[in-house]
C-alpha positions in Angstrom: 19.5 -8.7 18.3 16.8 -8.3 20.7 13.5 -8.4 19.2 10.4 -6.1 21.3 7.1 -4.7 21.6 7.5 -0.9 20.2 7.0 1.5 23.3 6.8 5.3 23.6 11.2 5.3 24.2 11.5 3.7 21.3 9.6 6.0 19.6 11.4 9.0 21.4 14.9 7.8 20.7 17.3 9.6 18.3 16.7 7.1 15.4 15.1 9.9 13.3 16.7 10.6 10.0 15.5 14.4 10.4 12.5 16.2 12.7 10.6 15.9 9.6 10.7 12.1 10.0 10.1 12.1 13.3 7.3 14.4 12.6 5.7 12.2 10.0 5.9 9.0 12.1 5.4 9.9 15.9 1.9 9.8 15.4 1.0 6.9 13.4 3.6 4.7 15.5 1.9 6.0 18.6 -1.5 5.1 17.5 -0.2 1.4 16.5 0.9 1.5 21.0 -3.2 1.7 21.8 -5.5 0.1 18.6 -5.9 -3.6 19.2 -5.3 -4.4 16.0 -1.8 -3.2 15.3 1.3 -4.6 15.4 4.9 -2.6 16.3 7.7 -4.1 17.0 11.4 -2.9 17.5 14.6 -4.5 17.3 17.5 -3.5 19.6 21.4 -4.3 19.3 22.7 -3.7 22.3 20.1 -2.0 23.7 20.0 0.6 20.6 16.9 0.8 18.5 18.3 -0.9 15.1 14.9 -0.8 13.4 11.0 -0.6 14.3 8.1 -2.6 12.4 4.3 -1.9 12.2 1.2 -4.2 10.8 -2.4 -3.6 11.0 -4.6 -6.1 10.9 -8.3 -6.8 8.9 -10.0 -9.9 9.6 -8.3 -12.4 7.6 -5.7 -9.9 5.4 -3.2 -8.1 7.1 -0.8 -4.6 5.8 2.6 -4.1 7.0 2.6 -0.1 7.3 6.4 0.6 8.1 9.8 -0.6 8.5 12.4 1.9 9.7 16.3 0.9 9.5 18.3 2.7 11.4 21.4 3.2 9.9 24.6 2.0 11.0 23.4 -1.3 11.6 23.0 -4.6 9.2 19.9 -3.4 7.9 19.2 -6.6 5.7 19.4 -8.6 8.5 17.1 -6.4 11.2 14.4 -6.1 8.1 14.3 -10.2 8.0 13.8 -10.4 11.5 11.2 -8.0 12.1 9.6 -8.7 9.1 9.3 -12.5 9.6 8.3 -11.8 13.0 5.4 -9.9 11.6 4.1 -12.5 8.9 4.4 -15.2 11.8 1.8 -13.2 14.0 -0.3 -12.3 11.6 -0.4 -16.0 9.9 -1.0 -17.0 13.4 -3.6 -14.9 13.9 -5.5 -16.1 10.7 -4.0 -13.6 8.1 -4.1 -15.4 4.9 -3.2 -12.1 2.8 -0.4 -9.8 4.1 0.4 -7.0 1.5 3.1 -4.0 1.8 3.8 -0.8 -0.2 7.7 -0.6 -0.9 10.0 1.3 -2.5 11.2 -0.7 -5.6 14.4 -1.2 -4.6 13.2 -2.6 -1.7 11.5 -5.3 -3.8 14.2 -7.9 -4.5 14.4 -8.2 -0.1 10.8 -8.4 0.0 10.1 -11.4 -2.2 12.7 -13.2 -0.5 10.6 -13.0 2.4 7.7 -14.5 0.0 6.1 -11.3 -1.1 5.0 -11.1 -4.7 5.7 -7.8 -6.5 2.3 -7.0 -7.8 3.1 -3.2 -9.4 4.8 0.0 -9.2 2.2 2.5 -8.0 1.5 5.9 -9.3 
């Protein structure tokens, strides 16, 4: 697994689950490409997108915003990657409060990673 800096092909390739997704995300994951303090990152398998990752930064506390699997790859393991990659930049950066918003079935992955479930939201 190659791990990169998102770009625009990325973003263009047919990783959408629908043009409603694609829809909802262009946008946003384009605006992560040009604001300084954003984070995106994607991880290829074989030169296929496998999943993308996106952080924004505030000062000292930091937001993971996205985390796309793609499916037909091991999605458990592209997740750990990008996610640790994430927390290591953004701890390296000075970050001493990263939060993200998951699904709760999601949550069990995430606080294996460290993240503390805090709760469900409304």
């Amino acid at each position: 697994m190659d791990l990169l800096p998102l770009t625009k092909a990325h973003i263009e390739s047919p990783m959408w689950d629908s043009a409603d997704e694609f829809e909802r995300m262009h946008g946003r994951l384009h605006w992560h490409l040009h604001t300084p303090y954003a984070h995106a990152l994607c991880a290829e398998v074989y030169e296929e997108v496998a999943g993308i990752a996106t952080a924004i930064r505030f000062g000292d506390s930091a937001r993971i915003t996205a985390c796309k699997l793609v499916p037909g790859h091991n999605g458990a393991a592209v997740r750990t990657v990008l996610v640790e990659n994430l927390l290591n930049t953004l701890t390296a950066e000075g970050c001493n409060t990263i939060t993200a918003t998951v699904p709760p079935d999601h949550v069990p992955h995430w606080e294996a990673l460290g993240f503390v479930a805090q709760e469900p939201l409304v």
